[in-house]
TORKOL-4160 file (C-alpha; in steps of 0.2 Angstrom, whole numbers, padded with zeros to 4 digits, m for minus):
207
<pt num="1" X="m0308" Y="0028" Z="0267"/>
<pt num="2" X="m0327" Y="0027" Z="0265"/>
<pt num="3" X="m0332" Y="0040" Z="0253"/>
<pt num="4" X="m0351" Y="0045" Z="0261"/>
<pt num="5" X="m0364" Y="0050" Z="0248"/>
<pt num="6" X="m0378" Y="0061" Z="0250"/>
<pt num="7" X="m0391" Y="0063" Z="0238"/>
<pt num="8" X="m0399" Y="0077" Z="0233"/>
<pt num="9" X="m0394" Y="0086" Z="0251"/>
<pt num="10" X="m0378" Y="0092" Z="0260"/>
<pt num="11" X="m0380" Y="0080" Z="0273"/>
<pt num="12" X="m0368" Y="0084" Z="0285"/>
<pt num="13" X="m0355" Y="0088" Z="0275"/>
<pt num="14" X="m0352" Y="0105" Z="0283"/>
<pt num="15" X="m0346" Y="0097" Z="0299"/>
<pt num="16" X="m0335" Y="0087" Z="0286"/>
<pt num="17" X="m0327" Y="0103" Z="0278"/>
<pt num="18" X="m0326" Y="0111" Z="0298"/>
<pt num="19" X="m0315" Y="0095" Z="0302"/>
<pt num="20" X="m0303" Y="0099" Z="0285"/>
<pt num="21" X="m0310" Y="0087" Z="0276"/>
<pt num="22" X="m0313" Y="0088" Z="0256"/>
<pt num="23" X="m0329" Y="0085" Z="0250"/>
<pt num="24" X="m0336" Y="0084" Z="0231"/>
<pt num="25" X="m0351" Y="0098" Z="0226"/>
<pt num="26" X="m0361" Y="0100" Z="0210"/>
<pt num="27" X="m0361" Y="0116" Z="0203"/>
<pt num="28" X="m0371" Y="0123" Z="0187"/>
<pt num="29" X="m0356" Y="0121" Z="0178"/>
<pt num="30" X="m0345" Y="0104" Z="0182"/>
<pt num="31" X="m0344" Y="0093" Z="0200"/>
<pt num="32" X="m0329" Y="0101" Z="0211"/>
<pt num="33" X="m0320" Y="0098" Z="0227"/>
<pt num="34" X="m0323" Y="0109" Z="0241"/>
<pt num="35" X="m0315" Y="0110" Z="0257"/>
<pt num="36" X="m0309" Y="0127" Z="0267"/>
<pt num="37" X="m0300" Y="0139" Z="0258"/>
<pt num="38" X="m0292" Y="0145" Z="0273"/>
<pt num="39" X="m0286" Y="0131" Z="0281"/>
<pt num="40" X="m0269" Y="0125" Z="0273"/>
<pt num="41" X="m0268" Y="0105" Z="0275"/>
<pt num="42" X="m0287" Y="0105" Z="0268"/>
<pt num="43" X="m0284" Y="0113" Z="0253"/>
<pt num="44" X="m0265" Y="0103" Z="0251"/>
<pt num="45" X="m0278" Y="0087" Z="0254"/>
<pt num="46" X="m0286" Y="0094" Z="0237"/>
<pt num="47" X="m0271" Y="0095" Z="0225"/>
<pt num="48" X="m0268" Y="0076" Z="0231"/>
<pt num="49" X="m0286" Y="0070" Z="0228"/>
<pt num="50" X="m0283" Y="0076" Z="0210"/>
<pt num="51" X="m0264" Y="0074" Z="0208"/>
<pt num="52" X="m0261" Y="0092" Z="0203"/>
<pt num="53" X="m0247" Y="0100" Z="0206"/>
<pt num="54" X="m0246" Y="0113" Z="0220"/>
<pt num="55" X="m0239" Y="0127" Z="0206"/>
<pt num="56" X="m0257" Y="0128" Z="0200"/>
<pt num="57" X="m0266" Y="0139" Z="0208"/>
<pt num="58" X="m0287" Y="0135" Z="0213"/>
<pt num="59" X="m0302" Y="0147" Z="0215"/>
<pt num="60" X="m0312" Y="0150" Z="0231"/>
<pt num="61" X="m0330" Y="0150" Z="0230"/>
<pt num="62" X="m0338" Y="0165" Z="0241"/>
<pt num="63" X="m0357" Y="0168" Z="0242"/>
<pt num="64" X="m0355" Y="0185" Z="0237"/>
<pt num="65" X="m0344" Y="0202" Z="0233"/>
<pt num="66" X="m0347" Y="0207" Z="0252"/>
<pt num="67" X="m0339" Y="0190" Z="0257"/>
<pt num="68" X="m0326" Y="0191" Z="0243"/>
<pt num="69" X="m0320" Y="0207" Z="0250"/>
<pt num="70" X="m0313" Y="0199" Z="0266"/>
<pt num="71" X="m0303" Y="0191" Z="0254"/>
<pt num="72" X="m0296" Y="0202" Z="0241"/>
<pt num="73" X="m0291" Y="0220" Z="0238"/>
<pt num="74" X="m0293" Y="0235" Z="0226"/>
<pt num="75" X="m0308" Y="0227" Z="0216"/>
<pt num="76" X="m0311" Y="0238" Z="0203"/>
<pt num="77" X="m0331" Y="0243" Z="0200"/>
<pt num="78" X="m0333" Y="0235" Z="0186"/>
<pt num="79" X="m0330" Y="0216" Z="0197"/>
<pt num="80" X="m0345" Y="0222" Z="0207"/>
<pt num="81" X="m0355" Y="0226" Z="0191"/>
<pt num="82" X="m0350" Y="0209" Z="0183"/>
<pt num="83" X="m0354" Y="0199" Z="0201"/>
<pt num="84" X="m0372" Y="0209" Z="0201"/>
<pt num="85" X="m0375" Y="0203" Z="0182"/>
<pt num="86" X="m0369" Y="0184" Z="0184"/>
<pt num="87" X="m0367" Y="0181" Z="0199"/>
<pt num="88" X="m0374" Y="0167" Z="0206"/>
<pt num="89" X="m0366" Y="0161" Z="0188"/>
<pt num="90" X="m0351" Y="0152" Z="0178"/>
<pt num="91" X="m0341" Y="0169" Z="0180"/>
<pt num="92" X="m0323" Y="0167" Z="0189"/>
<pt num="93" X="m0312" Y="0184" Z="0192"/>
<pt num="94" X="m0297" Y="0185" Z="0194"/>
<pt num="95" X="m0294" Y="0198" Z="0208"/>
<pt num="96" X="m0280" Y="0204" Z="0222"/>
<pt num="97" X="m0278" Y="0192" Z="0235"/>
<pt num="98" X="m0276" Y="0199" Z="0254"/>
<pt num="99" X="m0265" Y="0191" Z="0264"/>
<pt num="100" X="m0276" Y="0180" Z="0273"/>
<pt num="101" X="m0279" Y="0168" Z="0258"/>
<pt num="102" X="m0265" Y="0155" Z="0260"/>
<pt num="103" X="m0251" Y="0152" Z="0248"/>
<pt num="104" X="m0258" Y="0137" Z="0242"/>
<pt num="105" X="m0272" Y="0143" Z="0235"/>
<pt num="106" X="m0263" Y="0155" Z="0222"/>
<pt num="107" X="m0249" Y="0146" Z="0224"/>
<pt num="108" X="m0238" Y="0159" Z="0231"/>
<pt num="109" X="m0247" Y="0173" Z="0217"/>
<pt num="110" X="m0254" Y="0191" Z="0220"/>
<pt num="111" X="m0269" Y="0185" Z="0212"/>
<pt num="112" X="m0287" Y="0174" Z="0216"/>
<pt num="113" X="m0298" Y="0169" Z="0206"/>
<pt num="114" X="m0317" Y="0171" Z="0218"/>
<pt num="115" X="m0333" Y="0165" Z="0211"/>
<pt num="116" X="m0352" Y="0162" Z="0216"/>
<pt num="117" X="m0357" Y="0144" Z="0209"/>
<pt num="118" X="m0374" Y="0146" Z="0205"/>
<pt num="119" X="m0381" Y="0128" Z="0214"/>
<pt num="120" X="m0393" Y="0127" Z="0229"/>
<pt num="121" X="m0384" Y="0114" Z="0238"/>
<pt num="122" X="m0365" Y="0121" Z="0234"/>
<pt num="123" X="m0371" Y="0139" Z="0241"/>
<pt num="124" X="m0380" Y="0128" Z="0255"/>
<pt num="125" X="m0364" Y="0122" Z="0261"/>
<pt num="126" X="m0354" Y="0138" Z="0261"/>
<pt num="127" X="m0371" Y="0146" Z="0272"/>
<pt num="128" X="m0370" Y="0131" Z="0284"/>
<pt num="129" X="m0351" Y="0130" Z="0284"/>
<pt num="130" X="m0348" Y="0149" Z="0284"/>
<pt num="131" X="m0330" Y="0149" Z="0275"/>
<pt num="132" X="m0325" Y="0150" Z="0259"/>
<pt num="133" X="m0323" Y="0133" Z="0248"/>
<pt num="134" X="m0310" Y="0129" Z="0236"/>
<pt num="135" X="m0318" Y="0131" Z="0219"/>
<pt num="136" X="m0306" Y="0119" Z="0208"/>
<pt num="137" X="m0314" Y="0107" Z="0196"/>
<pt num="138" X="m0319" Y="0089" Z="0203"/>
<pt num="139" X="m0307" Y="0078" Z="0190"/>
<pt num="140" X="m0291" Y="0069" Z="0191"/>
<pt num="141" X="m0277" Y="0081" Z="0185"/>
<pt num="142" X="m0278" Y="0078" Z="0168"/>
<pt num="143" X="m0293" Y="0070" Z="0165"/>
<pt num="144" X="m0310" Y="0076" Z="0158"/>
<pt num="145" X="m0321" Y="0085" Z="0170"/>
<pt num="146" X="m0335" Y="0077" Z="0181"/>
<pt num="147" X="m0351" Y="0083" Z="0172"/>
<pt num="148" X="m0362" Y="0069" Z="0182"/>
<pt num="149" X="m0361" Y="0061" Z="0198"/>
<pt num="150" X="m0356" Y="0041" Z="0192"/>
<pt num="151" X="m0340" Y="0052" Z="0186"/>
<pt num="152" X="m0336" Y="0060" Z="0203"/>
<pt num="153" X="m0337" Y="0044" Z="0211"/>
<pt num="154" X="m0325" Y="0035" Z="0199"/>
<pt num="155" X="m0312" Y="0047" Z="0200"/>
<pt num="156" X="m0314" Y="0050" Z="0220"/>
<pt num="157" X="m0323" Y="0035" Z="0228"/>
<pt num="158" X="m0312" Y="0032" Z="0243"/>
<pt num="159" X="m0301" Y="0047" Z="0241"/>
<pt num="160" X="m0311" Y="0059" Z="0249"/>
<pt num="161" X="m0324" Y="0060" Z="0264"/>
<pt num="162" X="m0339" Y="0063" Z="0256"/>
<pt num="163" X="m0347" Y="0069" Z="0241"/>
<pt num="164" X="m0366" Y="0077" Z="0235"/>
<pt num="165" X="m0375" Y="0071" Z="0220"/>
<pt num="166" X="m0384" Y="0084" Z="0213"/>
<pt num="167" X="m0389" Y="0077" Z="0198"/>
<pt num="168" X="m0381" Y="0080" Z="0180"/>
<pt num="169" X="m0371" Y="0097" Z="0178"/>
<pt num="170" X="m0382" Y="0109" Z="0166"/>
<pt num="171" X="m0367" Y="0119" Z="0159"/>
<pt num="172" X="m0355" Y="0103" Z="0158"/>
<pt num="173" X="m0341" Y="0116" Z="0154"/>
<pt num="174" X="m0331" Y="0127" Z="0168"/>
<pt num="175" X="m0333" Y="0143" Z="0173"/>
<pt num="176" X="m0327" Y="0158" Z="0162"/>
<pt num="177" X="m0311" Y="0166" Z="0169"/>
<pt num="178" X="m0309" Y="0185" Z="0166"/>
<pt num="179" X="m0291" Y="0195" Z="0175"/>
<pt num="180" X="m0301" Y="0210" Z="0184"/>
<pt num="181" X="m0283" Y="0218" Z="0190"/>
<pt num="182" X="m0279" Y="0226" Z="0170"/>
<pt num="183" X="m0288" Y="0238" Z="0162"/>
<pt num="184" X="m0299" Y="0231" Z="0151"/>
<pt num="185" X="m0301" Y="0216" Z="0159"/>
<pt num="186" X="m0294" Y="0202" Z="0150"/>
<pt num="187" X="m0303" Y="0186" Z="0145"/>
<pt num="188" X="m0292" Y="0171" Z="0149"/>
<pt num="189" X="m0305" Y="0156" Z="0146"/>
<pt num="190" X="m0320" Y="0154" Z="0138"/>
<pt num="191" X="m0333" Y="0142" Z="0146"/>
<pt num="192" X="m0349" Y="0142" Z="0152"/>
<pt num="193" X="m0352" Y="0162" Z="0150"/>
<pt num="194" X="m0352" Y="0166" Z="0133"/>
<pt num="195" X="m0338" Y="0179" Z="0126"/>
<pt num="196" X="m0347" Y="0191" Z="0117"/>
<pt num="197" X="m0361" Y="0192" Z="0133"/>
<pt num="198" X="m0346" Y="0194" Z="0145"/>
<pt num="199" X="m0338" Y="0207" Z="0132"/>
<pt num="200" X="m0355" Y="0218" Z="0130"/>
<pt num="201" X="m0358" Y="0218" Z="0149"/>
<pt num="202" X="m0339" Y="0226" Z="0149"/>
<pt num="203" X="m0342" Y="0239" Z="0138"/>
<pt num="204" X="m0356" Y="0243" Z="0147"/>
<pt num="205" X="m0346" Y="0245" Z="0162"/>
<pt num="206" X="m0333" Y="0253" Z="0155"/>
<pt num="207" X="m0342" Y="0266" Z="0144"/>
């Protein structure tokens, strides 16, 4: 497979993503692969690109908390007072999945992790696309995440259809992952949105 590079532009990788196809995407944190969340053979294509096994589950990117709503259920307030804080940002949460999110995305869990990568051409894509994208990170299990694009391509160059080169990631560190279905929401990883930022905006909510 020829993996088709577009620089700087999307290209026409939506039509690529429409056809099931997997597709690498800069994001403000680390390169990922995207392809339809909804669509079961895309998203099994993506635990094969990276060799990960299927019992992990992956995020979905959304736009927004009015698209994540089609996709998960009982979201507490506060997730919509975190999303109006960071989102577009490097903040994952972890919420209810509804039904139609397939298996293989949270593999076989209650839970989702949804988040709004903050990268023009990433957020280009979903608008053109108009689904949801996986939102796992763009390395081989196992191996360091792509932070550049020279990365992506070594890891994926003739293993997936195409791929956007954005540039160097700012953040160079994933996305901070917070369980939204307890009460206080739990941290469960650190990255590119500080702790003690994502704890006083909690107490905020919460107060």
């Amino acid at each position: 497979m020829e993996t088709r590079i577009f620089r700087e532009s999307i290209g026409s990788s939506p039509q690529v993503i429409r056809d099931g196809g997997v597709v690498a995407v800069p994001t403000e944190t680390v390169y990922g692969l995207a392809a339809n969340a909804l669509d079961e053979r895309a998203v099994e294509r993506v635990f094969e690109a990276k060799g990960r096994p299927e019992t992990k589950p992956v995020s979905i990117f959304v736009p927004d908390m009015a698209s994540a709503e089609r996709f998960c259920r009982d979201i507490p307030g506060s997730a919509y007072a975190l999303a109006e804080r960071f989102w577009p940002g490097p903040l994952t949460m972890i919420l209810r999945r509804r039904d139609i999110v397939p298996d293989v995305i949270t593999a076989g869990g209650d839970t989702v992790g949804i988040r709004c990568p903050d990268h023009p051409l990433t957020l280009e894509l979903m608008a053109e696309c108009g689904m949801p994208l996986t939102g796992t990170s763009a390395n081989i299990s196992g191996e360091p995440d792509a932070r550049d694009f020279d990365k992506v391509m070594e890891y994926f160059d003739g293993a997936i259809e195409c791929a956007i080169d954005g540039g160097a990631c700012p953040g160079g560190v994933p996305s901070t992952v917070v369980d939204m279905t307890c009460e206080p929401p739990k941290i469960l990883r650190e990255g590119g949105l500080k702790r003690e930022v994502l704890m006083s905006a909690l107490k905020e909510t919460f107060s």
